[in-house]
C-alpha positions in Angstrom: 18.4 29.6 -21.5 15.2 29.7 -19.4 14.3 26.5 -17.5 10.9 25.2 -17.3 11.2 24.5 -13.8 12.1 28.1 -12.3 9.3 29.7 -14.4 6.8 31.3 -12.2 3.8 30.6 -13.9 4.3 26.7 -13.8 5.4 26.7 -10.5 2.1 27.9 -9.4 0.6 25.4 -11.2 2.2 22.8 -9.9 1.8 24.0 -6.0 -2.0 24.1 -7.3 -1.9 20.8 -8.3 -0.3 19.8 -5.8 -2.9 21.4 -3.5 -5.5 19.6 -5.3 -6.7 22.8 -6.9 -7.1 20.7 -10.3 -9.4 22.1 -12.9 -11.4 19.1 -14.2 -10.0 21.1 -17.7 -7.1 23.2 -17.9 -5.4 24.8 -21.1 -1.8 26.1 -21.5 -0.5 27.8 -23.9 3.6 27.5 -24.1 6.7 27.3 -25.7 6.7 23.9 -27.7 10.2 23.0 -26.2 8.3 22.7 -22.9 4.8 21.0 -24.1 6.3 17.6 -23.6 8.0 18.4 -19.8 4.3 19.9 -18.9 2.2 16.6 -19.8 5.2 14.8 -17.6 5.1 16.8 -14.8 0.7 17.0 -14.5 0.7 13.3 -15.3 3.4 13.1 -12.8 0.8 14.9 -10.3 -2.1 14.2 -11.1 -1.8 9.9 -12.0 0.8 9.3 -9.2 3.4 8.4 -11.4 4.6 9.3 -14.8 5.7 6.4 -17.6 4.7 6.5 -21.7 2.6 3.7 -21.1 0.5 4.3 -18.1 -2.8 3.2 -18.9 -4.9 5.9 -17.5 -2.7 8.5 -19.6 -4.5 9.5 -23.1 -3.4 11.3 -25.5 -4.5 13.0 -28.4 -2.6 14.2 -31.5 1.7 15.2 -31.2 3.4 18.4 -30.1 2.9 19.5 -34.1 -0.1 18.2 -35.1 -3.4 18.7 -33.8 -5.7 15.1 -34.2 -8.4 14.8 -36.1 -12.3 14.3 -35.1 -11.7 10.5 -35.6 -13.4 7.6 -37.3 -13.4 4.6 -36.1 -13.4 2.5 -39.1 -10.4 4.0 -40.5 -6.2 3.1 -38.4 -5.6 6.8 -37.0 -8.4 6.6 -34.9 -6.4 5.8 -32.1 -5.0 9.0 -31.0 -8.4 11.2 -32.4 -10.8 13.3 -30.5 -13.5 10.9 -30.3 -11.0 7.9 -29.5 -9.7 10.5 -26.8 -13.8 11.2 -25.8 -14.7 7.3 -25.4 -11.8 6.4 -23.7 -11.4 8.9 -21.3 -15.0 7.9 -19.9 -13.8 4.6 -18.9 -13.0 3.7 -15.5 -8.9 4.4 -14.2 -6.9 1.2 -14.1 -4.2 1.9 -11.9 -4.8 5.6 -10.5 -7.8 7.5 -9.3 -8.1 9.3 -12.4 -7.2 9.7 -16.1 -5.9 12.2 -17.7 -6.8 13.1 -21.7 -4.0 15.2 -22.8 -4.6 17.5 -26.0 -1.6 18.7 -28.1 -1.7 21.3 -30.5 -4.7 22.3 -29.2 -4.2 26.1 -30.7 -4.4 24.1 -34.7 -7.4 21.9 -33.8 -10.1 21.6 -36.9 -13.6 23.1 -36.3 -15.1 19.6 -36.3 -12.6 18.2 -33.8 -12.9 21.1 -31.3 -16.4 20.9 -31.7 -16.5 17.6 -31.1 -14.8 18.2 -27.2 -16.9 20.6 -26.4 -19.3 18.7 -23.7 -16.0 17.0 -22.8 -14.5 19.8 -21.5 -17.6 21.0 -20.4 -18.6 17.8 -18.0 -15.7 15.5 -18.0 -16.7 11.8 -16.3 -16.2 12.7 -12.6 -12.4 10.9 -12.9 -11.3 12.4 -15.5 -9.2 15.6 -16.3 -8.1 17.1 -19.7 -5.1 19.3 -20.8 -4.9 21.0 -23.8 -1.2 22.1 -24.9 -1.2 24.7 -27.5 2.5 27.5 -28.7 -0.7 30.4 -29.4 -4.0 31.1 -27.2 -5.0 33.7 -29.5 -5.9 30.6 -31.5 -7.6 28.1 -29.4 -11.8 28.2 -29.5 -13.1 30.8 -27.2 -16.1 27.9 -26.4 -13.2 25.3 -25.4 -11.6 28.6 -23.6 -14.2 29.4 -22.0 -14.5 25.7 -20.3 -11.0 25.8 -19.4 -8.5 27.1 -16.9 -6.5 29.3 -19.0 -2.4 29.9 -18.2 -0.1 31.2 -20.6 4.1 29.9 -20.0 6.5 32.4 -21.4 10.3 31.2 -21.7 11.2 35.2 -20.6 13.8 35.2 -23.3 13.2 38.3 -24.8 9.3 38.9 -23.4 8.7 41.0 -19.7 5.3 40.3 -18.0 3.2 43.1 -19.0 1.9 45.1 -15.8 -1.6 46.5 -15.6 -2.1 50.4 -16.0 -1.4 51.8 -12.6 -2.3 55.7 -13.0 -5.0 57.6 -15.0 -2.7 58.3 -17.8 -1.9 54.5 -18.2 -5.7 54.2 -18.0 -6.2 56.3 -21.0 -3.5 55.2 -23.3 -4.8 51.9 -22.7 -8.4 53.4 -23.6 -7.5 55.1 -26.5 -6.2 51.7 -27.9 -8.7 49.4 -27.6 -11.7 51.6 -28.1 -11.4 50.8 -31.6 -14.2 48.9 -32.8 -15.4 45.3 -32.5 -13.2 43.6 -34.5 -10.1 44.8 -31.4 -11.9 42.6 -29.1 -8.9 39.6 -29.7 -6.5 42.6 -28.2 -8.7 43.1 -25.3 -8.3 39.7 -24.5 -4.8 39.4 -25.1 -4.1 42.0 -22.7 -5.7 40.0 -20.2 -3.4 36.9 -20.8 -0.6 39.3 -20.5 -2.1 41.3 -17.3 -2.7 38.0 -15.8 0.5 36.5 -16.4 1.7 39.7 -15.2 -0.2 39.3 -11.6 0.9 35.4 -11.5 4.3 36.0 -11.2 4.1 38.5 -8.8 2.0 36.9 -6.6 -1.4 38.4 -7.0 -3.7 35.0 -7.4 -6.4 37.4 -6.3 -6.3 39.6 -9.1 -5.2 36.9 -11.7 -8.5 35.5 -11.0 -10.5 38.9 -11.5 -8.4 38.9 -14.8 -9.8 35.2 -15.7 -13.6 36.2 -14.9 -12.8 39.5 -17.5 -11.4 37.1 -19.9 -14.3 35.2 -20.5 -16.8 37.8 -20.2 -15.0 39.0 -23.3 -14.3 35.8 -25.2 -17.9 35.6 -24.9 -18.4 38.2 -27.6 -21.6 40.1 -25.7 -20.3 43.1 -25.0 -19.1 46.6 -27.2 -15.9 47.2 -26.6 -16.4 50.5 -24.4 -18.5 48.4 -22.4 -16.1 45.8 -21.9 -13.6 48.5 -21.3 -15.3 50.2 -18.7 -16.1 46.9 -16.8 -12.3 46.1 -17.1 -12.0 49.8 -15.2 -14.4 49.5 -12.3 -12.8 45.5 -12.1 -9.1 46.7 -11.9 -8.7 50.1 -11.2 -11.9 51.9 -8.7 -12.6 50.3 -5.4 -16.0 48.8 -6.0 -17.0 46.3 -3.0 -19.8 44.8 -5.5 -17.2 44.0 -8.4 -16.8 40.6 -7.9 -20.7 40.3 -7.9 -20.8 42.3 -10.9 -18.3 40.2 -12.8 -20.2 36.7 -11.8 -23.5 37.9 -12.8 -21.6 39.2 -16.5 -19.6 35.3 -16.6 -22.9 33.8 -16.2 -25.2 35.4 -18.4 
């Protein structure tokens, strides 16, 4: 059976982490046999030191349920979004930061997603949040978009899924996604799977180009042929004003 530990993907977030490259939010969508192992190892990272109880460790909802927007008058507010959104603003007690982590992210309710929005948006200067989700296709673009997005596959019965290398591959790819508005969510999935895809062969450069086309189109702006023909000059022609062009779509 695949092993958390020799996956690529992880291991490059954990040499990223390790490097300090930590998002102040980062989302990971996995197998749910590894969501536990992932909070242990980032809390491992990023607290110093890993135990149930640290105090600068929050967490929100279980591996198979996502928590609820929270009221404080009533006894599950521990454990809710706005539990996780007042708590994480308070100062570390034994580490230089906290860490909110999010399960089930993929099943959160409108309200409670909502509700984490300017948190994930402009965490307190200490603070970093994880959200663990099995499905990315189903976690809010608007928390997406504020995130650092990796997908984890076990590699059981699923191959990385390589970009288009020719002009044939090009236009098989085009004829399949020139479709109408509502193939947008398959754009984007191929850009989880192309970035995966680039991760674990070593390409940080391009997984990055992927991550700017990712939320360019999880932004919703764009027709699909456009979005396919900025995906093109990005990924395919030699363009030395593509990463310009790409920043100036993120941003708008």
């Amino acid at each position: 059976m695949p092993d958390l530990a020799t996956n690529v993907t992880w291991r490059e977030i954990l040499r990223e982490t390790e490097a300090g490259n930590i998002p102040h939010c980062r989302a990971i969508s996995a197998p749910l046999k590894w969501h536990d192992d992932i909070m242990r190892g980032l809390a491992d990272l990023i607290l110093g030191g890993y135990r149930p109880s640290h105090p600068d460790l929050l967490i929100a909802g279980t591996p198979d349920k996502a928590p609820l927007i929270g009221d404080i008058t009533k006894p599950n507010y521990e454990g809710s979004c706005r539990w996780m959104i007042e708590n994480i603003a308070l100062k570390p007690l034994e580490s230089k930061r906290r860490l909110g982590v999010i399960f089930c992210a993929d099943n959160l309710g409108l309200p409670a997603a909502n509700s984490l929005l300017k948190l994930a948006e402009e965490p307190p200067s200490h603070a970093y949040l994880l959200f663990l989700m099995e499905d990315g296709r189903l976690f809010l673009p608007t928390l997406r978009s504020r995130s650092r997005f990796n997908t984890i596959i076990s590699g059981e019965h699923e191959q990385p899924r390589r970009i288009p290398s020719d002009a044939a591959e090009w236009v098989s790819w085009l004829n399949d996604s020139r479709k109408s508005g509502t193939e947008i969510d398959a754009v984007i999935s191929d850009f989880e799977a192309w970035s995966d895809y680039a991760l674990q062969t070593g390409n940080i450069e391009l997984a990055e180009r992927i991550e700017k086309l990712r939320i360019i189109a999880s932004r919703r702006n764009l027709s699909i042929p456009q979005l396919c023909d900025i995906t093109i000059l990005a990924l395919r022609e030699e363009n030395t004003y593509i990463e310009r062009l790409l920043d100036d779509f993120r941003q708008a």
